[in-house]
C-alpha positions in Angstrom: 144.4 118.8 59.8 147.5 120.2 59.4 150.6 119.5 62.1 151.5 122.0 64.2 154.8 122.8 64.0 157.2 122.1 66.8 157.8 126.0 68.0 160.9 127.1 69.7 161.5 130.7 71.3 164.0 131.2 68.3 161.9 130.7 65.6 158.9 133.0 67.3 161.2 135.4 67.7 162.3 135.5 64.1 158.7 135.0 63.0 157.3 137.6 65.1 160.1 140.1 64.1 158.4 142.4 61.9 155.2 142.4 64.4 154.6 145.3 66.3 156.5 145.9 69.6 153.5 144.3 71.9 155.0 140.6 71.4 158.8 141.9 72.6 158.9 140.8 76.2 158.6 137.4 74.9 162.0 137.1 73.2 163.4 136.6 77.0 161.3 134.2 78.4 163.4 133.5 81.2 163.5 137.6 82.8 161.2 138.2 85.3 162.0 142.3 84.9 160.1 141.5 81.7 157.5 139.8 82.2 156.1 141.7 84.6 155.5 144.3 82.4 153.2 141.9 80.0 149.7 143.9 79.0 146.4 142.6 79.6 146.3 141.5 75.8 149.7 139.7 76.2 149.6 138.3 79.7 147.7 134.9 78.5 150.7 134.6 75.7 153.6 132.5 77.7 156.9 131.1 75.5 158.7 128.1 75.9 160.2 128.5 79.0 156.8 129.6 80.8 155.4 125.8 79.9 157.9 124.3 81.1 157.9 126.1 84.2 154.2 125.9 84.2 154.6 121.9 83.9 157.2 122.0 86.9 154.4 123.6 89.1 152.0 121.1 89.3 155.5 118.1 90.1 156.9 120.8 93.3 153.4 120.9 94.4 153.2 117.0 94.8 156.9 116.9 95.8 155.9 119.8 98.6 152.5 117.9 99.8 154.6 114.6 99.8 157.4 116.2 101.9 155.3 118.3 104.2 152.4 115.1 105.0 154.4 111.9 104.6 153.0 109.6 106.8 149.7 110.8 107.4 146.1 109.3 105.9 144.9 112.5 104.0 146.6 111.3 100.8 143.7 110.0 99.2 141.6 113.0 100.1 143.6 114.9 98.3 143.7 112.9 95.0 140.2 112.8 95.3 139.7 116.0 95.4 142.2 116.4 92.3 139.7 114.1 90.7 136.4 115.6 91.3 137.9 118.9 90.1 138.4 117.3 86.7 135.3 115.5 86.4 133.6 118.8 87.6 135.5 120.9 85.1 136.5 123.2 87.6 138.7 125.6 86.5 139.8 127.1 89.8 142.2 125.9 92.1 143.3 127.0 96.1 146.9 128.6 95.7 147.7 131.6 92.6 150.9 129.3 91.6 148.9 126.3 90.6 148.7 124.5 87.6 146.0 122.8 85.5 146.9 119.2 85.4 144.1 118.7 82.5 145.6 121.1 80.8 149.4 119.5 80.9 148.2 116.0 79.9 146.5 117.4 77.4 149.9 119.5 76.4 151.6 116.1 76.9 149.6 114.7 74.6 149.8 117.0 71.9 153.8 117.4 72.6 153.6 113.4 72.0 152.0 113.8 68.8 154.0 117.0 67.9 156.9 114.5 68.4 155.7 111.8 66.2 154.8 114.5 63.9 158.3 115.9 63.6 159.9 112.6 63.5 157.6 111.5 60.1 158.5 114.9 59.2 162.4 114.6 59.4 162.8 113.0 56.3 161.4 116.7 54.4 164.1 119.6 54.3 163.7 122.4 57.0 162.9 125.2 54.3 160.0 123.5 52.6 158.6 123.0 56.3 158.7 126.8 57.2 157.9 127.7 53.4 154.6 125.3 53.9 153.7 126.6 57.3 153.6 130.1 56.0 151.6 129.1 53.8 149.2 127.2 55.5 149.1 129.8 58.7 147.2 133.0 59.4 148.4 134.9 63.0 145.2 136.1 63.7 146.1 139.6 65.8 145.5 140.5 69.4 141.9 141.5 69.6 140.6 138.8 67.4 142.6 136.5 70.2 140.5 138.1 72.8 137.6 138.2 71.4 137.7 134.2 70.5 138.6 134.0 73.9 136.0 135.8 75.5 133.6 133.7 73.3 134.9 130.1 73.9 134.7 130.8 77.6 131.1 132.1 78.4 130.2 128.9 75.8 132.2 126.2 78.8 131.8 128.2 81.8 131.1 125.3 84.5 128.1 124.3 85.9 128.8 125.5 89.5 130.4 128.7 88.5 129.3 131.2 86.1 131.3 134.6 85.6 129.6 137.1 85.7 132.9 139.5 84.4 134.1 138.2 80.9 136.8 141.1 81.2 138.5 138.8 84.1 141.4 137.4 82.9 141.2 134.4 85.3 138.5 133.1 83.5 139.7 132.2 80.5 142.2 130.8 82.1 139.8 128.7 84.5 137.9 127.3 81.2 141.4 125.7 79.6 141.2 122.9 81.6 138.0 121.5 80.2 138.9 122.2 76.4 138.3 119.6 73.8 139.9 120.7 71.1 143.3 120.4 71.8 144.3 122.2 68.3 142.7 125.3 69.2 144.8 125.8 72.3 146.7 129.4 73.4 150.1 129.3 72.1 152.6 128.7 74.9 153.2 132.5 74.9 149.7 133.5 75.6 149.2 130.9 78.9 147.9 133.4 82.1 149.6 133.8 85.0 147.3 134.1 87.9 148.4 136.7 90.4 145.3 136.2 92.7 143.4 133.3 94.2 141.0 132.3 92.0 137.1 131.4 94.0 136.7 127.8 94.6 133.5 125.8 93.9 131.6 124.1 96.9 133.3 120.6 95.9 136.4 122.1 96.0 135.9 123.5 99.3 134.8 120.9 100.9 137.6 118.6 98.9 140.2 120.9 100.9 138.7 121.4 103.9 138.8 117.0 103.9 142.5 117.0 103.4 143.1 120.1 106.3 141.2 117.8 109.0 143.1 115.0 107.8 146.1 116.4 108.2 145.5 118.2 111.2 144.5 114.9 113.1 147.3 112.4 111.4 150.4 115.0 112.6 152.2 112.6 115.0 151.1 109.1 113.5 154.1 107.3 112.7 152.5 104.2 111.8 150.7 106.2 109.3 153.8 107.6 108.4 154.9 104.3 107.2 151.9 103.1 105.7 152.2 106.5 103.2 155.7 106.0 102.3 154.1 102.0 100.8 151.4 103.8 99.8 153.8 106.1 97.4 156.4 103.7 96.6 153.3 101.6 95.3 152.2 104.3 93.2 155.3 104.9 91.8 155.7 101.3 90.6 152.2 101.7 89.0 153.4 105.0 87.3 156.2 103.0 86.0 154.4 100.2 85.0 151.5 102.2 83.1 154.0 104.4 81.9 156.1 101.7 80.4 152.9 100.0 79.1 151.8 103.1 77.2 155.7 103.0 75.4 155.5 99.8 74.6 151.2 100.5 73.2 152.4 103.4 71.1 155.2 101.1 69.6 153.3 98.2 69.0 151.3 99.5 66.0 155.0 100.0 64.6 156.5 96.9 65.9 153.4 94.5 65.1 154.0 94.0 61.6 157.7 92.8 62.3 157.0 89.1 62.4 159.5 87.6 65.8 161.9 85.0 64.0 163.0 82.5 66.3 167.0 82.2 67.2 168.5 79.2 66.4 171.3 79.9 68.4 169.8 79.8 71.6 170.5 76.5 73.1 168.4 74.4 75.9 169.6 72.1 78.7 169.0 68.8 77.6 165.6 67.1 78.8 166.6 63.9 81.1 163.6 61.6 82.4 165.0 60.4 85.2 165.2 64.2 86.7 161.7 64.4 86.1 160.4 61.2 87.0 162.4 61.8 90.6 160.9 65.8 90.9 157.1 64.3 90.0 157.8 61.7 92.5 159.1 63.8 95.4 156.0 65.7 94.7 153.9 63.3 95.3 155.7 62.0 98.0 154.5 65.5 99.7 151.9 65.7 98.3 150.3 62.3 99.9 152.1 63.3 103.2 150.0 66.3 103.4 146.7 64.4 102.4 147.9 61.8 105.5 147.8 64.5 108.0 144.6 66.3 106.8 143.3 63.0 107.4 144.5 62.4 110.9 143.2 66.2 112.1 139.9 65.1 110.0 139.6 61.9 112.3 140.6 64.2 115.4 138.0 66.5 114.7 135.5 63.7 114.0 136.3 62.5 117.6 136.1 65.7 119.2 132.9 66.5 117.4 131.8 63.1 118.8 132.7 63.3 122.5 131.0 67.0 123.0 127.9 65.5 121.5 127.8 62.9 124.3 128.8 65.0 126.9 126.2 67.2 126.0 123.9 64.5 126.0 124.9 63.4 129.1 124.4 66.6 131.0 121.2 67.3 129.7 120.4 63.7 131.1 121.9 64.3 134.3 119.4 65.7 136.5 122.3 65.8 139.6 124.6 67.7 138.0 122.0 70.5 137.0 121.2 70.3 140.6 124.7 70.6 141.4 125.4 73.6 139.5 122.7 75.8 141.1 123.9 74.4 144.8 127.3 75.9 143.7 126.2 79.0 141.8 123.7 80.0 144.8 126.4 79.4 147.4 128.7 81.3 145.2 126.2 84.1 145.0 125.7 84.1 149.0 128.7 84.4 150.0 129.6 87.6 147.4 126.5 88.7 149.3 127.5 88.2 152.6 131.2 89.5 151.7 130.1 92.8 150.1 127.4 93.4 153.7 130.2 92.3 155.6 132.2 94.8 153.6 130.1 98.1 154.0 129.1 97.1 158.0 132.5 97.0 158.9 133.0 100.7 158.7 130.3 100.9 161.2 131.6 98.4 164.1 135.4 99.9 164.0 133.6 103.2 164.6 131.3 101.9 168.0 134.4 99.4 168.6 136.9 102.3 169.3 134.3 104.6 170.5 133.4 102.6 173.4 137.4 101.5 173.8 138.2 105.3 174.2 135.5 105.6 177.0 136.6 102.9 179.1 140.3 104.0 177.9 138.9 107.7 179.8 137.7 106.1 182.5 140.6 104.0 183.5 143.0 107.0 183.0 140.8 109.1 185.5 141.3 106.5 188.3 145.1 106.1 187.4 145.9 109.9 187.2 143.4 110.6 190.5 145.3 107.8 192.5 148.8 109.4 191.7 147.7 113.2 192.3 146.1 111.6 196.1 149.6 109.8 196.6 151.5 112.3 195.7 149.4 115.5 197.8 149.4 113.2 200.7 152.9 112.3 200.9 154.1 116.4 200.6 151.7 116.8 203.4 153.4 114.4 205.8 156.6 115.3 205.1 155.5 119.2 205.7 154.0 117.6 208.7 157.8 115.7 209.6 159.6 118.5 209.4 157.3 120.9 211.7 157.7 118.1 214.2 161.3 118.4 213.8 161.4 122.1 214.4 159.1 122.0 217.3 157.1 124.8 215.8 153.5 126.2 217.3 153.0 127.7 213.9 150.1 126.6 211.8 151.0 124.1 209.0 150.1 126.4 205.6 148.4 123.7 203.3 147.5 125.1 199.5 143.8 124.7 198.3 143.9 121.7 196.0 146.0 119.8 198.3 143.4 120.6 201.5 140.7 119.7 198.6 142.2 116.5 197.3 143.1 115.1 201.2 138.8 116.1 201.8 138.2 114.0 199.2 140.3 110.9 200.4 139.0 110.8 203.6 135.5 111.2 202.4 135.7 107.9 199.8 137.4 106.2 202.8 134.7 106.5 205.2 131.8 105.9 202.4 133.9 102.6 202.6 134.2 102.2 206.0 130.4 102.2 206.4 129.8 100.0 203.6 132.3 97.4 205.6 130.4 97.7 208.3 127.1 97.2 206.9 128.5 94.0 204.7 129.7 92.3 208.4 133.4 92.8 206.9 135.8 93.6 210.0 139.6 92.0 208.7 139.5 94.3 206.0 142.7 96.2 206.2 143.3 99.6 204.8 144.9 100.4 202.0 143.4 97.2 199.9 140.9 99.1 198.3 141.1 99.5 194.6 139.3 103.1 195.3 137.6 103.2 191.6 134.5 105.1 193.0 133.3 108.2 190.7 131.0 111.5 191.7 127.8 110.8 190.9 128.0 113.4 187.9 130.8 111.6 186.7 128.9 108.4 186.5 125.7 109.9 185.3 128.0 111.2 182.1 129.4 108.0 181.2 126.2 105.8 181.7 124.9 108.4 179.6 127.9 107.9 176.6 128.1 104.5 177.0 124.0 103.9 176.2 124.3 106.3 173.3 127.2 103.8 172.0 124.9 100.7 172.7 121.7 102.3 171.1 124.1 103.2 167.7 125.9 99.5 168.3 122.0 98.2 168.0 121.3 99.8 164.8 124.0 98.5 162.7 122.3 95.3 161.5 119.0 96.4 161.7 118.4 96.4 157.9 120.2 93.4 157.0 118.9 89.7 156.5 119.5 87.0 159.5 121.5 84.7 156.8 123.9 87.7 156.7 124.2 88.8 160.1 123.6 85.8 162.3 126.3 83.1 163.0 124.3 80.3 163.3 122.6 80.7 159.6 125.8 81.6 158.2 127.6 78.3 159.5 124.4 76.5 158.5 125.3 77.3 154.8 128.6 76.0 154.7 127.6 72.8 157.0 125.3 72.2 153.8 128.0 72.3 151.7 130.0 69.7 154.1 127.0 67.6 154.5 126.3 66.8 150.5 129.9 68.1 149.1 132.5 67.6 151.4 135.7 66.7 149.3 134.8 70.0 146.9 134.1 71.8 151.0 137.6 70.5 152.6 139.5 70.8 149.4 138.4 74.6 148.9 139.9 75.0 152.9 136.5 76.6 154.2 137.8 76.1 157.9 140.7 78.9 156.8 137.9 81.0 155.5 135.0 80.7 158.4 137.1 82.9 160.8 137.6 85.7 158.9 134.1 85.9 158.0 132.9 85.6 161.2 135.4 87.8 162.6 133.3 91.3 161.7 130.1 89.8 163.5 132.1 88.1 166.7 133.5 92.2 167.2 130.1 93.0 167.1 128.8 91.2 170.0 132.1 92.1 171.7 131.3 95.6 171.7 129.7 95.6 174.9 132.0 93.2 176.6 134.3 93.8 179.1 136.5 91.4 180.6 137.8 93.4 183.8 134.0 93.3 185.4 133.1 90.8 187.6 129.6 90.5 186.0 130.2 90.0 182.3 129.4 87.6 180.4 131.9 84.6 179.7 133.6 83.6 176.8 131.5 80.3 176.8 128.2 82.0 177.2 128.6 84.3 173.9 126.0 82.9 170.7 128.9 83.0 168.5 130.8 80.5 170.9 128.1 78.0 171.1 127.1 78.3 167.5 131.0 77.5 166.0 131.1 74.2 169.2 127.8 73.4 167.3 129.7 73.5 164.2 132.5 71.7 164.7 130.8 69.2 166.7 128.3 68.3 164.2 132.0 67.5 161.7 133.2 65.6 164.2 130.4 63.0 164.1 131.5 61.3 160.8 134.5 59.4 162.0 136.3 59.5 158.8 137.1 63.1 159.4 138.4 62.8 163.0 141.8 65.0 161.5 139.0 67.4 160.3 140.2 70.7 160.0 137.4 72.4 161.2 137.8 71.2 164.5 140.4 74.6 164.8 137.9 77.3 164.0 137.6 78.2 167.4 140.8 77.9 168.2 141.5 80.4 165.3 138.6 82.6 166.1 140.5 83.3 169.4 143.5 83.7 168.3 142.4 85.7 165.7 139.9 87.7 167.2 139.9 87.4 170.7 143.4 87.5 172.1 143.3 91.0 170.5 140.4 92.5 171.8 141.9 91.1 175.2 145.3 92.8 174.4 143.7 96.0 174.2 142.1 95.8 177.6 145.7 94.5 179.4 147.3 97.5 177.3 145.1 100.5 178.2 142.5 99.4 180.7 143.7 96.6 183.5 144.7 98.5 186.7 146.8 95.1 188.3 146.2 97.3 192.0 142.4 95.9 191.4 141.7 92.3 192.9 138.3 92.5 191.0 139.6 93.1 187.8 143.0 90.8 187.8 140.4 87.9 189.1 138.1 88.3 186.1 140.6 88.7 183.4 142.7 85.7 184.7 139.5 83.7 184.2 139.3 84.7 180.9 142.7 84.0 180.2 142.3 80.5 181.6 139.6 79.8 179.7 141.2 80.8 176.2 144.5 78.8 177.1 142.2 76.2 177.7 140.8 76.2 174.2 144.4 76.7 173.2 145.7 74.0 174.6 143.1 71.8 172.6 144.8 72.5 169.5 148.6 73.7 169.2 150.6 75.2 166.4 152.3 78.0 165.4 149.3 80.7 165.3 147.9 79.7 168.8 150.8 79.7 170.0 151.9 83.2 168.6 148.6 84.6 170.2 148.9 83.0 173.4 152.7 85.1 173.7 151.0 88.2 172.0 148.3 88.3 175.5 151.3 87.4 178.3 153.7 89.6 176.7 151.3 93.1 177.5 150.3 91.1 181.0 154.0 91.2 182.1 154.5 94.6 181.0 151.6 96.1 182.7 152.5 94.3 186.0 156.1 95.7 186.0 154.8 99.3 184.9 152.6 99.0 188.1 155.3 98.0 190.9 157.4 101.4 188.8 154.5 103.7 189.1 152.1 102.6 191.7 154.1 101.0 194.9 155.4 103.6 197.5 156.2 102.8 201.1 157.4 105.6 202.7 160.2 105.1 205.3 159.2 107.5 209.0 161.5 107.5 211.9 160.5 105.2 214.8 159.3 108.1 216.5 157.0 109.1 213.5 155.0 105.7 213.9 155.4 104.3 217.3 152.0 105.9 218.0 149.4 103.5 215.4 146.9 106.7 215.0 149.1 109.0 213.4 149.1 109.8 210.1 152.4 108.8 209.3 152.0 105.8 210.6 148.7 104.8 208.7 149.8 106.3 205.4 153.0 103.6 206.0 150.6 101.1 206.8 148.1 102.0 203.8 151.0 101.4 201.4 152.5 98.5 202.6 149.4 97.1 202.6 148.7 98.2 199.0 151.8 96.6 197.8 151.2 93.6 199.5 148.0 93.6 197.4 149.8 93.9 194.1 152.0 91.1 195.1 149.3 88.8 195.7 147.6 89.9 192.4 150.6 89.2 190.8 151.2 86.0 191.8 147.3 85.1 190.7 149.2 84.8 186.9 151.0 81.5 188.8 149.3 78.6 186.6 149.2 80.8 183.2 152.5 82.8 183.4 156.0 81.2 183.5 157.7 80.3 187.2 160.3 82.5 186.7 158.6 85.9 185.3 156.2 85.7 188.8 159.5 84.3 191.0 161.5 87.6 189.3 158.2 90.3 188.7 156.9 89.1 192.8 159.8 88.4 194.0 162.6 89.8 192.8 161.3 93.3 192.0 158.2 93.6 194.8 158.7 91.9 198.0 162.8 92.1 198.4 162.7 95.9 196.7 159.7 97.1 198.9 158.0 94.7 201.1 161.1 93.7 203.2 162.6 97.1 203.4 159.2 98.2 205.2 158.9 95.0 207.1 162.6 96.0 208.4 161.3 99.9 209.9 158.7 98.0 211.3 158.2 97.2 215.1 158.8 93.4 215.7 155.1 92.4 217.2 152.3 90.2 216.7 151.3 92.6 213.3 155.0 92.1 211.9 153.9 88.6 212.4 150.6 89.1 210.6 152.3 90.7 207.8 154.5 87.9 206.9 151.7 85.0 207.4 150.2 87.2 204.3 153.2 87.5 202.3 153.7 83.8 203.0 149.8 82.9 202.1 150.5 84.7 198.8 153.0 82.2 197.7 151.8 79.4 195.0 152.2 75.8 197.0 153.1 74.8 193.5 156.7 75.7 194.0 157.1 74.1 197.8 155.4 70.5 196.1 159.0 68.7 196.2 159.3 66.7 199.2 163.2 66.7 199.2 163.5 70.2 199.2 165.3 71.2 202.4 166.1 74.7 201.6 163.8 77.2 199.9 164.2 79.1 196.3 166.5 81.5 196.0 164.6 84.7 196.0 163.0 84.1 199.6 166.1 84.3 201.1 166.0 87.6 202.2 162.6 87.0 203.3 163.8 84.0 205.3 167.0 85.9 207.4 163.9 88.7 208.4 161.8 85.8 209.8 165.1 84.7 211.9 165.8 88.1 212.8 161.9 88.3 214.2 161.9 85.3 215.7 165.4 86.1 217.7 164.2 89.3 218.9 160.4 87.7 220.1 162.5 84.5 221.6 164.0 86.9 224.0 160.9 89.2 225.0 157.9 88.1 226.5 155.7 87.1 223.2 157.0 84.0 222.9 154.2 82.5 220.6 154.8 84.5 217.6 157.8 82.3 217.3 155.6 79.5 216.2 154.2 81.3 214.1 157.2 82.4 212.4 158.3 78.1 212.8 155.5 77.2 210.6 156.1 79.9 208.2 159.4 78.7 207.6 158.3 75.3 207.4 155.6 76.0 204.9 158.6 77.9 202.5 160.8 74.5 202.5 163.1 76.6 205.0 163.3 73.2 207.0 167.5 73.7 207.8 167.2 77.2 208.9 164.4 76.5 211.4 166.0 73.0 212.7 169.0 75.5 213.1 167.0 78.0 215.2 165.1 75.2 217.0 168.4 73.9 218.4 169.9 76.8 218.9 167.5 78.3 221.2 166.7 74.7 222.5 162.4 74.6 221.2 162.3 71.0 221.4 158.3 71.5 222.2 158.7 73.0 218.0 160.2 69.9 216.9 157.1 68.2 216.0 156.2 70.4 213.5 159.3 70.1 211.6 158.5 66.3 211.8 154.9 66.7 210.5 156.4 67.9 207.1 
């Protein structure tokens, strides 16, 4: 076959010169003015300039995609979509500006060999060349081209494709790619540009649509960023590699029969033995080192392998520690049960807890606010009453609705309690000592009603769950197992820190219905959840080794815990200190939690038992604020003992002499001087002594004091050296003198004794020795004596 000759645009201009003017516009390659005017016969004819522009297409199409999706994980996709276009033989490709790739290697190839061919060719003049390729070629003219066109491309259309329009030029230039004849390939001048996107086969398609998706989801990957940029610089270095490998395969056919003489020149270091008998034996040296340790973890691992065996062995042997495991895992499982009940049930008994709390809450509020409106109506009406007197008026006194309602009301409770007196055979009741906490029947109906709806809800809360989970007794049964067969696992996992807060959910439950103000609720002592923890503890108690047990403050804790603040939130919101009843009751309940308290002290118990007296000391001085009133009438308002002046004054005093004595109930729980200052300090020198001082000295002034006196806790006159009385009483002391000086000189001489022995029983043994030899009593003397 004859070599093509290497063409330039020069030498197809010179050829071509005589031609006719259809191959002109390809004298300028470079104008695109001209080429756009190229006819259908010409426009597949391209020069020197269009290859190599055509070859530059396919590099700023890689350099675009490599720019435009660095980073991202579609490069493959696309490469293999590059390659199933060439093994389909597609000619087609997505964009009008792209290039056959096939088509330049194959153009490569024969530029390589046009190369080669020139160079073998050099050593001939340039004249004999042209002289012999006139010769030898025949320009075939413009419709023979096309016709040999149309022909070779219906005989390779591809498989998946078949144009139907032979007229198209697109598909000539679609078959190119697939040519294997690379002599018979369009002169540079008659390549096609494509002006229109050319249909894409189904492989194609779907080759694209790969790469989209994959470039769509990869966007903001940097990592995958990264891992492109290797992948590229990777396939560079192969390019490079393969590229330099096929240099050096097209040279070796040339270079093979040059025979490589060795150089003489080149010299070596000299070869010493000693060098390398010291490198061979450091490398051994390592070499057995790291044997040596394989060796040793070998051994280790043979030990290892050796002592799971046996413990293996010796489980599946061991009978008790298969038992053991299933004690643990079904105790673990129980209490994740009784946790998770426990859990979901305490929604329920905070709702019935505060339910019934705001009822009694209501309840207690009523009396407080009724007894405050009564007070405060009656008092307006005896002072409207005081001043009519005053004015000597025989007008009517105007009273308002509410108030005439409100005083009806008073005197009707009073005499329902007058009668019931009477019937109970109890005469020395004095008025005014009544804690008046009777409701309208209505009234009552509506809260027996509430509180039995409560109770009836409180009932149904447990009613679908097992006794192991809702009963104390089976619950402490459990972990009295675990103490019984594993009690250093039991003590060391602190079960007696953990008991009370389980129990603490089900102990609120049966304290729902409790109240601690009435007279007949249960005690403290009585509860099942009391007697089942003393059961408890007791039954740890019996092994003597565990006398320090721990458990032995569970109940203690429970209290404190539990208890004490249930008990706060009675003091807080529901004692009324004016009531005998209640105080009574809720100071035996306080006793008996001290009690337990004292038992077992630290911190905690001690922190609770100040968390319950704290709100009891408030209450008390919140009471002598709000609830003690003694009114102060002139002589004349109260010399006569059936009017109302004078009973209201008498009603109150009374009523505050009532609070006084409740207060000094707290005498063996509270602190000597909180009741000395709350009692004395703040009651009976603020209050009681002022009214005792408007008061007519007689046998009921007398009376009066023997009360205030019989209040007093004998705990604080037990000293037998005490001459002289606590401080407080002394104003209570100089009013007994001042009584007994004005009923010395009148004719009711025995109240004097009486006020002797009161004076005597208050360690005020100088001050009645004074007054005995002052007004010469030497018949008194004895009793002084008796002490």
């Amino acid at each position: 076959m004859a070599h093509r000759p290497k063409r330039t645009f020069r030498q197809r201009r010179a050829d071509s010169s005589d031609s006719d003017s259809t191959q002109e516009p390809f004298a300028e390659p470079g104008a695109p003015g001209e080429q756009a005017d190229l006819g259908p016969a010409e426009e597949g004819l391209q020069s020197g300039g269009g290859r190599a522009e055509a070859a530059e297409l396919p590099r700023r199409a890689r350099g675009r995609g490599r720019g435009r999706g660095r980073g991202r994980v579609w490069a493959s996709s696309r490469h293999a979509a590059r390659a199933a276009s060439r093994l389909d033989g597609g000619s087609d490709v997505p964009e009008s500006r792209a290039v056959d790739l096939s088509t330049d290697e194959e153009d490569g190839t024969h530029r390589s060999s046009e190369s080669k061919d020139d160079q073998s060719s050099s050593s001939n003049s340039s004249s004999s060349l042209e002289e012999e390729f006139t010769s030898l070629v025949n320009i075939p003219d413009a419709a023979f081209i096309q016709a040999a066109y149309r022909k070779r491309a219906l005989a390779r259309a591809p498989e998946d494709y078949i144009s139907l329009d032979v007229k198209h030029a697109f598909t000539i230039s679609g078959v190119k790619k697939n040519t294997e004849y690379p002599e018979s390939e369009p002169d540079d001048h008659e390549n096609i540009i494509p002006f229109t996107p050319k249909p894409q086969t189904l492989r194609q398609k779907m080759a694209e649509t790969t790469a989209t998706r994959n470039e769509e989801t990869s966007e903001d990957s940097e990592e995958d960023k990264k891992y492109q940029d290797i992948w590229e610089q990777q396939q560079m270095r192969r390019a490079v590699k393969i590229t330099k490998g096929r240099d050096i395969d097209l040279s070796h056919s040339s270079e093979s029969q040059t025979v490589k003489k060795f150089d003489a020149s080149i010299s070596f270091p000299p070869v010493n033995l000693e060098i390398i008998k010291k490198q061979l034996n450091t490398r051994l040296t390592l070499l057995q080192d790291t044997h040596r340790s394989h060796l040793r973890e070998y051994e280790k691992y043979i030990q290892d392998v050796k002592s799971s065996k046996s413990t293996i062995q010796n489980l599946e042997n061991s009978s008790n520690q298969v038992l053991n495991f299933k004690f643990y895992k079904s105790m673990k499982v129980y209490v994740e049960n009784l946790i998770d009940c426990l859990d979901k049930k305490i929604i329920n008994i905070q709702e019935i807890e505060s339910a019934m709390h705001a009822l009694l809450v209501k309840q207690a509020m009523i009396f407080m606010k009724r007894r405050q409106d009564e007070l405060k109506h009656e008092s307006a009406y005896l002072q409207q009453l005081s001043r009519k007197a005053e004015t000597s008026t025989n007008r009517s006194l105007a009273i308002d609705e509410k108030t005439q309602w409100i005083l009806e009301e008073i005197e009707s409770r009073r005499a329902q309690r007058r009668q019931a007196r009477v019937l109970s055979g109890n005469c020395t009741h004095q008025e005014g000592t009544s804690s008046d906490d009777e409701l309208p029947s209505a009234d009552m109906m509506d809260f027996q009603k509430s509180q039995g709806d409560i109770l009836r809800d409180h009932k149904k809360i447990f009613e679908d769950v097992h006794d192991d989970f809702c009963n104390i007794q089976n619950i402490l049964l459990k972990f009295q197992q675990w103490r019984e067969k594993f009690p250093d696992s039991y003590y060391e996992a602190f079960i007696s820190l953990c008991i009370p807060k389980l129990l603490n959910p089900l102990i609120r439950f049966q304290l729902i219905d409790w109240n601690p103000l009435k007279f007949d609720s249960i005690g403290l002592k009585q509860m099942p959840w009391f007697t089942s923890i003393e059961e408890f503890i007791d039954s740890s108690m019996e092994d003597s080794k565990k006398e320090d047990s721990s458990d032995k403050k569970i109940l203690s804790t429970v209290i404190s815990k539990t208890i004490i603040p249930r008990l706060t939130d009675f003091v807080e919101f529901i004692w009324d200190p004016l009531s005998t009843s209640q105080t009574t009751n809720l100071i035996t309940q306080s006793r008996m939690i001290f009690e337990e308290h004292s038992t077992c002290e630290n911190e905690v118990i001690s922190k609770g038992k100040q968390d319950l007296l704290k709100p009891i000391v408030s209450r008390m001085k919140k009471a002598i604020d709000d609830d003690v009133f003694i009114p102060l009438y002139p002589e004349s308002a109260v010399e006569n003992r059936m009017s109302p002046h004078s009973k209201f004054q008498e009603r109150q005093f009374w009523s505050g002499l009532k609070l006084f004595r409740n207060i000094l109930l707290w005498n063996e729980l509270l602190p000597e001087d909180t009741l000395q200052e709350l009692g004395l300090g703040k009651l009976l020198n603020r209050y009681l002594i002022i009214a005792l001082l408007n008061a007519i000295p007689g046998p009921d002034v007398v009376k009066k004091c023997n009360q205030i006196a019989a209040c007093l806790p004998e705990k604080w006159f037990q000293n037998s050296a005490m001459r002289t009385s606590i401080p407080q009483l002394e104003n209570f002391i100089q009013f007994l003198l001042q009584s007994a000086r004005k009923l010395s000189t009148s004719e009711i001489r025995d109240e004097v004794k009486e006020i002797i022995l009161i004076l005597v029983k208050i360690k005020a043994l100088n001050q009645a020795e004074s007054f005995i030899e002052e007004y010469h009593l030497d018949h008194l003397k004895s009793v002084i004596e008796e002490v």
